[in-house]
C-alpha positions in Angstrom: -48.3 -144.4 -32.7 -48.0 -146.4 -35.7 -45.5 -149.1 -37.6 -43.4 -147.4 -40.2 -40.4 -147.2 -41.0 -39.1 -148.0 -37.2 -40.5 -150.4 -34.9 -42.6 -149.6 -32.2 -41.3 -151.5 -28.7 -42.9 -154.4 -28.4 -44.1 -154.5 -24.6 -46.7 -156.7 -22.8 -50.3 -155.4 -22.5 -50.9 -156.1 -19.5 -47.8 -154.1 -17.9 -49.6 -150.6 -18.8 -51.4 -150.9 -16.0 -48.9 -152.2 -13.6 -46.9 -149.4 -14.4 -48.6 -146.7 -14.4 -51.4 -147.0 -11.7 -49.3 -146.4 -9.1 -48.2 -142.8 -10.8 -51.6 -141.9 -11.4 -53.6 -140.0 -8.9 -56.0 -141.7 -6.8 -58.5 -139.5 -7.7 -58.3 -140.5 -11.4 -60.3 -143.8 -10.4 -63.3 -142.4 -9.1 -66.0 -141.8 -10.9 -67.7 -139.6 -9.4 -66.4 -135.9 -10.6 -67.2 -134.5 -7.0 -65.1 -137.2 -5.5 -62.4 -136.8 -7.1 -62.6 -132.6 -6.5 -63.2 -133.5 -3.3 -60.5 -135.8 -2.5 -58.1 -133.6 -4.4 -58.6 -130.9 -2.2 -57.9 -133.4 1.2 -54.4 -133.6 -0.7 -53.6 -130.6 -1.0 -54.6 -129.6 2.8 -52.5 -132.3 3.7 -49.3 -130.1 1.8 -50.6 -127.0 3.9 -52.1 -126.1 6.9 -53.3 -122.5 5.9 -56.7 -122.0 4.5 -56.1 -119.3 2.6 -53.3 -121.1 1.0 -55.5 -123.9 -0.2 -58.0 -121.5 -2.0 -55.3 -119.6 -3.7 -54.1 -122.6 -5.0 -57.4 -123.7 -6.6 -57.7 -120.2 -7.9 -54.1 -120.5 -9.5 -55.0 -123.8 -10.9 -58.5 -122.9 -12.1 -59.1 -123.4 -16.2 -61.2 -120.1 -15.6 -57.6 -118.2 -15.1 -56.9 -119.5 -18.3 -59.0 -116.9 -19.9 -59.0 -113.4 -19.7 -61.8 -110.3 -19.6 -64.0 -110.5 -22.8 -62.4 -113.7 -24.0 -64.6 -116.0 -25.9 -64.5 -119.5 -24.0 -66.1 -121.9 -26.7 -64.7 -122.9 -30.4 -68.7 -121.1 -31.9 -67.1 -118.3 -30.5 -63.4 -118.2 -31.8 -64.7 -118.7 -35.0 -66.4 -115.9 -35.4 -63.9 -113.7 -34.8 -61.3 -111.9 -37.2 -58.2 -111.3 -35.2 -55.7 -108.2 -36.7 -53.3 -109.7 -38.5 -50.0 -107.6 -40.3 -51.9 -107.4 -44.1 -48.3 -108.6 -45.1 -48.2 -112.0 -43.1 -50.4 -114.8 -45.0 -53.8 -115.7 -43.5 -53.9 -118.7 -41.5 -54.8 -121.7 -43.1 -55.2 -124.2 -40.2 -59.2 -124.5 -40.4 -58.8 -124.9 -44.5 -56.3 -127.3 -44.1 -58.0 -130.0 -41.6 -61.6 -129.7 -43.9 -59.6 -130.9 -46.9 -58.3 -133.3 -44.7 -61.0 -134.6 -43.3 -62.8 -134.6 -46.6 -60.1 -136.7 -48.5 -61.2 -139.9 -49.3 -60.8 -143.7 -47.5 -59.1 -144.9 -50.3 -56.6 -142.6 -51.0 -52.9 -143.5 -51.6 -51.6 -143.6 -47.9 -47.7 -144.2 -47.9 -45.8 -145.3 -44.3 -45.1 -141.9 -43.7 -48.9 -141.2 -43.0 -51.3 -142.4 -40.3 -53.0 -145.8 -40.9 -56.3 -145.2 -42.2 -59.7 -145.0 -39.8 -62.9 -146.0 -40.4 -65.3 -144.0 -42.6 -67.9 -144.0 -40.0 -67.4 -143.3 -36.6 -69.1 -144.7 -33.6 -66.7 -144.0 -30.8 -69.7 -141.7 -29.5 -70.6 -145.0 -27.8 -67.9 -145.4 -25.9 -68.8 -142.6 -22.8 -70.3 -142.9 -19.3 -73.8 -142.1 -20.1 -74.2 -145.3 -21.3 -73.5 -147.4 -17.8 -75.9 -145.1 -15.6 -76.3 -147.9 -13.7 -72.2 -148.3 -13.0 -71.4 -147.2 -9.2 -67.4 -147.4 -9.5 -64.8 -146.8 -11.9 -63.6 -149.9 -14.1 -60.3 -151.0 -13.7 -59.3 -152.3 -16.3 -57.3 -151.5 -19.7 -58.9 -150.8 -23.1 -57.5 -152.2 -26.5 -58.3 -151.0 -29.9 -58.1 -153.3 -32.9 -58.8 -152.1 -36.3 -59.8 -155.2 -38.7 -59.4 -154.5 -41.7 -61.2 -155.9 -45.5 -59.8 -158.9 -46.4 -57.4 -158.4 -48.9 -55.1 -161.1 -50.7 -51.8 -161.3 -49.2 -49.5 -163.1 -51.3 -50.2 -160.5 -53.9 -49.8 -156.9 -51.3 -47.2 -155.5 -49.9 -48.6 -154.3 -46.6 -45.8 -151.3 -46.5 -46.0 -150.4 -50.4 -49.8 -150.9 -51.0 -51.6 -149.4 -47.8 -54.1 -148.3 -50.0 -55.2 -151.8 -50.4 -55.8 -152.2 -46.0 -59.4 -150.4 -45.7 -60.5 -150.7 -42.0 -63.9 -152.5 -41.8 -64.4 -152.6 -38.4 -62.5 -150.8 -35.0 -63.4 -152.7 -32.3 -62.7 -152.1 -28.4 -61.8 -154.6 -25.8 -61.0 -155.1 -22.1 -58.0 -156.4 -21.5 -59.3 -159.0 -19.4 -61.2 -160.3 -22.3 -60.0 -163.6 -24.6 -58.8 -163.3 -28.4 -62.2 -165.7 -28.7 -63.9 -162.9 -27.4 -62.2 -160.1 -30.5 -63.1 -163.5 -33.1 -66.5 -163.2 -32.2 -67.0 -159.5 -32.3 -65.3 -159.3 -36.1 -68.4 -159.2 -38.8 -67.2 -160.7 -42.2 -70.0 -161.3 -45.4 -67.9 -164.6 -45.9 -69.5 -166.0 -42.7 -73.2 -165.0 -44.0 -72.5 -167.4 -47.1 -75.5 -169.9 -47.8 -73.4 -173.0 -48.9 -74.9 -175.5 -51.1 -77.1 -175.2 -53.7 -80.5 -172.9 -52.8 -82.7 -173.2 -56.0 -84.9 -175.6 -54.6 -85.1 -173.6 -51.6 -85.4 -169.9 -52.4 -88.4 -169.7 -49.4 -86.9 -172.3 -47.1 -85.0 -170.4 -44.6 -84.0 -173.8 -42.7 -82.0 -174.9 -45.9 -80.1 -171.7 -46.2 -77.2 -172.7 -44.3 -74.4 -169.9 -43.3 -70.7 -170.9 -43.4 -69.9 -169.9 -40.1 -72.2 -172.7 -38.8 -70.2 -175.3 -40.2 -66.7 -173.8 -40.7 -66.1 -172.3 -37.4 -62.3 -172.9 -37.5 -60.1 -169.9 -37.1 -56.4 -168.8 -36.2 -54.9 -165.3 -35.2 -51.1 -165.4 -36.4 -49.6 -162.7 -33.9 -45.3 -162.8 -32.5 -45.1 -165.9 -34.1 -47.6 -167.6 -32.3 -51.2 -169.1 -33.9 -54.3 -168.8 -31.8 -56.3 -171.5 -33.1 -60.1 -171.5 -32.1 -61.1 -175.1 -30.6 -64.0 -174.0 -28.5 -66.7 -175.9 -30.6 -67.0 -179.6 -31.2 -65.8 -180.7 -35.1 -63.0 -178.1 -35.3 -60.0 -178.3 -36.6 -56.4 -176.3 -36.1 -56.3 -175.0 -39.6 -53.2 -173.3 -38.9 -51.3 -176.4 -38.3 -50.1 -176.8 -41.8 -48.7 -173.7 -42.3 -47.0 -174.2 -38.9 -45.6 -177.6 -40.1 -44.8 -175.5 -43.1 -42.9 -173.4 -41.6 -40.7 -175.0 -39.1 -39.5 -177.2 -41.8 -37.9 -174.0 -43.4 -34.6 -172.9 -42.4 -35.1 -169.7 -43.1 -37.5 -168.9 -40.7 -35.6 -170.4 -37.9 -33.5 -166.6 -37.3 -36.8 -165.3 -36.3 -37.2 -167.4 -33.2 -39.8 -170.9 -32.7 -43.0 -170.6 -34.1 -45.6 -172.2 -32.1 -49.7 -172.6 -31.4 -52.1 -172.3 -28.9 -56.0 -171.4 -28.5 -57.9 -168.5 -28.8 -59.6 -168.9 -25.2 -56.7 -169.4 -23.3 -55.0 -166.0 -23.6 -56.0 -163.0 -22.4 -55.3 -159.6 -24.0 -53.4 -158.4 -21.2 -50.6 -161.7 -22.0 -50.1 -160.8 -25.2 -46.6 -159.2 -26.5 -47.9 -156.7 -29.5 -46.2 -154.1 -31.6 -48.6 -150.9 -31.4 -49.6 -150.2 -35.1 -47.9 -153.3 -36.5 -50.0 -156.1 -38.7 -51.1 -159.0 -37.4 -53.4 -161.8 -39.3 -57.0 -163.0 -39.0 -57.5 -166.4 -41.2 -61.5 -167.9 -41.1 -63.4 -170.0 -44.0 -60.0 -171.6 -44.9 -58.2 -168.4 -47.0 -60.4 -165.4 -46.0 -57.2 -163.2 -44.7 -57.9 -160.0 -42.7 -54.9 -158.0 -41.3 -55.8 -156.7 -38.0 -53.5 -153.5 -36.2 -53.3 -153.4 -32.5 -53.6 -149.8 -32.8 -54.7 -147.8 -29.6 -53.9 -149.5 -25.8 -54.8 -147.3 -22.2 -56.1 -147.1 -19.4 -59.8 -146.7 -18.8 -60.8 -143.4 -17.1 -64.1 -141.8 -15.8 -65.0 -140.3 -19.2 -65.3 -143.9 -20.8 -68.5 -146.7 -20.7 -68.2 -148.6 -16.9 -70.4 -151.5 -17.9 -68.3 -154.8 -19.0 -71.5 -156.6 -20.8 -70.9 -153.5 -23.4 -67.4 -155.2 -24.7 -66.5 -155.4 -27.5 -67.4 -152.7 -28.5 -68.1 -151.4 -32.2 -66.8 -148.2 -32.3 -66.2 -147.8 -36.0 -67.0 -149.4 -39.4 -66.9 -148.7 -43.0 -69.4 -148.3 -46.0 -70.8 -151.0 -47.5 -71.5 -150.7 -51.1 -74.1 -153.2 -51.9 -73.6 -155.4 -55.5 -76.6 -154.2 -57.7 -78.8 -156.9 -59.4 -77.4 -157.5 -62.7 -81.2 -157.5 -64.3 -82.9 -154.4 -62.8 -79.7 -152.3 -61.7 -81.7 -151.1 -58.6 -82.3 -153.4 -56.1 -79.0 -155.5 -53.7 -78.0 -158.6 -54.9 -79.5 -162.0 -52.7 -78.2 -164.7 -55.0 -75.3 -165.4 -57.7 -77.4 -167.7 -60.4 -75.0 -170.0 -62.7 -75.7 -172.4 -65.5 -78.7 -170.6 -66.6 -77.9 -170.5 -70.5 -78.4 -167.6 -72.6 -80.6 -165.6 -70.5 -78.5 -163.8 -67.7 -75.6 -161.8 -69.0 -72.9 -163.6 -67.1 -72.5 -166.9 -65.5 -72.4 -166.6 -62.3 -74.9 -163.2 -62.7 -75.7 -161.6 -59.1 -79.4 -161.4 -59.1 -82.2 -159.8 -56.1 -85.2 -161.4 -54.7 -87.6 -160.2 -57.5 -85.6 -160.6 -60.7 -84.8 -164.2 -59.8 -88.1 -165.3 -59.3 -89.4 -163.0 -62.5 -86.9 -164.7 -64.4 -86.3 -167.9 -63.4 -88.9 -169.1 -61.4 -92.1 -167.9 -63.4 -94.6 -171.2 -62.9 -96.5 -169.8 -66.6 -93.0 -168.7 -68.2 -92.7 -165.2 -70.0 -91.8 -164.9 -74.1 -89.3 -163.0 -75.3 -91.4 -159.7 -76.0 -92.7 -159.9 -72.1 -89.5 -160.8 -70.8 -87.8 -157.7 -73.4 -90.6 -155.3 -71.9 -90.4 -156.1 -68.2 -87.0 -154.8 -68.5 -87.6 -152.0 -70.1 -89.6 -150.5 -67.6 -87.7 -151.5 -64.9 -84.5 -149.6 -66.8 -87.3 -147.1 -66.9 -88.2 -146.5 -62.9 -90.6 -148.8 -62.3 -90.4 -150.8 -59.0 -89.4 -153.8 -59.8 -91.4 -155.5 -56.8 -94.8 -153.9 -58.0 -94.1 -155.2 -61.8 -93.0 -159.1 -60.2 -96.6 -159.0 -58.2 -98.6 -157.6 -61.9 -96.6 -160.3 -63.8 -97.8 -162.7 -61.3 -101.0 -161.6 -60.5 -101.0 -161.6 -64.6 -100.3 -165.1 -65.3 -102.2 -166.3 -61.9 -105.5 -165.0 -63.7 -104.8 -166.9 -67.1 -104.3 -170.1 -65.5 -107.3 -170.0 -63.6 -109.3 -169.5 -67.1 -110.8 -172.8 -68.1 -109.5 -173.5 -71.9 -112.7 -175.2 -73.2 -115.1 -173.2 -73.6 -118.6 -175.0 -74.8 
């Protein structure tokens, strides 16, 4: 269920349980499979006083009568047989057809009419009983799926036009019982993993390499015209109270209905009001903007992981294509060096562990013949942390040679 062209119904998440659980057999909360059979089968003598009655329904209703004498019963088995078809009517094509599907790529052009994107790699595997062996009763409670996707810059996309541009990073599943704090925490941006400040000094002094998201912990979702600031640590600020000011001083937003705040950990899943498969925002750092979809909401059955502790729960995420080191082409990039002169290509140049210390941070210094042949044989496959140790090893011996001789 996505949003395209027409609006899903906006509806309260917290009322798919309220309805529904009393339509819902009793024996769909118990999670225990012989339960459930068991207490199925008290319902149905209830309906019936005749034995034989009973067991002709279970027959009737069987999967087993489902299939008939020599049919195959697994998919291993379909497969490998031809059926006779008319030689005139065209093969089917349904197998060929979902393996080019399935093998088309994340970044393809997807336009409304299509199904909003999923992530490349999938982790939903997760998300089953066998892992809360120690869970003795069914968990009732409602699961929401969010897909985060990259951040993207939003006054430049059109979110219905460009949908090539919204690449889930992350599908992430909550209780509904759980806190938009709690959906905050579980989203994983590089952005946060930022060392602020100038390192240069510091390249081995992991107490001066500071992250972001220890000092710039501010946040807002923007979702139905409401902004869910977070407020939970001391120093914060409600970043999205500009653009609120912003926008109820506009006249043309006031059609739309009041726009108004709140905080992050004072609203549960189960209040909120979404649109299935509509955007919503995720603002951190100040301007890093992520568009989030509500984009899956039901009820938990006996299939599905019992243990709260395990939510959120990752249950999808994307490649991530490292940034190669500018120097040796080989190894990820640690640093982004600036004002170096001449020497890098580019200012800022993305650089790894070895090539900035080989290159910037050599005690004896390297000429321009060294310097030219060091990177020629890393161009040429040699491991660039075996020639940094040689170089050093190198100029470590020449140093320790006393330069008067007598």
């Amino acid at each position: 269920m996505e949003y395209m062209s027409v609006p899903s119904p906006a509806f309260r998440i917290g009322d798919l349980g309220e309805l529904y659980e009393n339509q819902i057999p009793a024996e769909f909360f118990m999670l225990e499979q012989s339960n459930a059979a068991e207490h199925a089968h008290n319902e149905i003598s209830k309906l019936t006083s005749e034995a034989n009655t009973v067991h002709q329904l279970q027959q009737d209703c069987s999967l087993d009568a489902l299939f008939i004498d020599d049919d195959h019963t697994t998919l291993e088995g379909i497969l490998k047989v031809t059926p006779k078809r008319d030689p005139s009517l065209m093969p089917l094509k349904t197998l060929a057809c979902l393996q080019s599907q399935n093998s088309e790529s994340a970044t393809k052009v997807v336009p409304s009419t299509k199904r909003v994107p999923k992530p490349s790699i999938d982790l939903s595997y997760k998300n089953v009983v066998d892992e809360s062996p120690e869970a003795t009763e069914l968990l009732r409670d409602i699961f929401v799926t969010v897909l985060v996707n990259r951040p993207a810059c939003l006054p430049n996309l059109d979110i219905v036009g460009q949908a090539r541009y919204l690449i889930p990073s992350q599908r992430i599943v909550l209780l509904g019982s759980q806190t938009l704090a709690n959906l905050k925490d579980a989203i994983k941006c590089p952005q946060d993993k930022v060392w602020l400040g100038d390192c240069s000094d510091a390249l081995d002094d992991p107490e001066l390499h500071i992250p972001a998201e220890r000092l710039y912990k501010s946040a807002y979702f923007f979702i139905e015209r409401t902004f869910y600031d977070d407020l939970r640590h001391p120093g914060t600020t409600s970043i999205s109270e500009p653009v609120l000011k912003w926008v109820q001083s506009k006249e043309e937003f006031d059609s739309s209905g009041p726009y108004v705040s709140s905080t992050m950990d004072a609203v549960n899943l189960n209040d909120l009001t979404i649109h299935v498969g509509k955007p919503y925002y995720y603002v951190h750092q100040g301007n890093c903007e992520h568009v989030i979809i509500f984009s899956d909401v039901s009820i938990i059955d006996r299939e599905a992981c019992q243990s709260r502790e395990s939510f959120p729960m990752l249950t999808g995420r994307n490649y991530i294509r490292p940034l190669r080191c500018a120097a040796c082409k080989r190894l990820p990039t640690r640093w982004l060096a600036s004002n170096c002169g001449d020497l890098l290509p580019t200012d800022p140049c993305p650089l790894c562990d070895v090539c900035i210390r080989l290159l910037l941070y050599d005690s004896a210094g390297l000429d321009d013949e060294e310097l030219l042949m060091c990177t020629k044989l890393i161009e040429s496959g040699v491991n660039p942390m075996a020639l940094a140790m040689i170089v050093h090893t190198a100029k470590q011996s020449q140093l320790s040679i006393p330069t008067d001789r007598r």
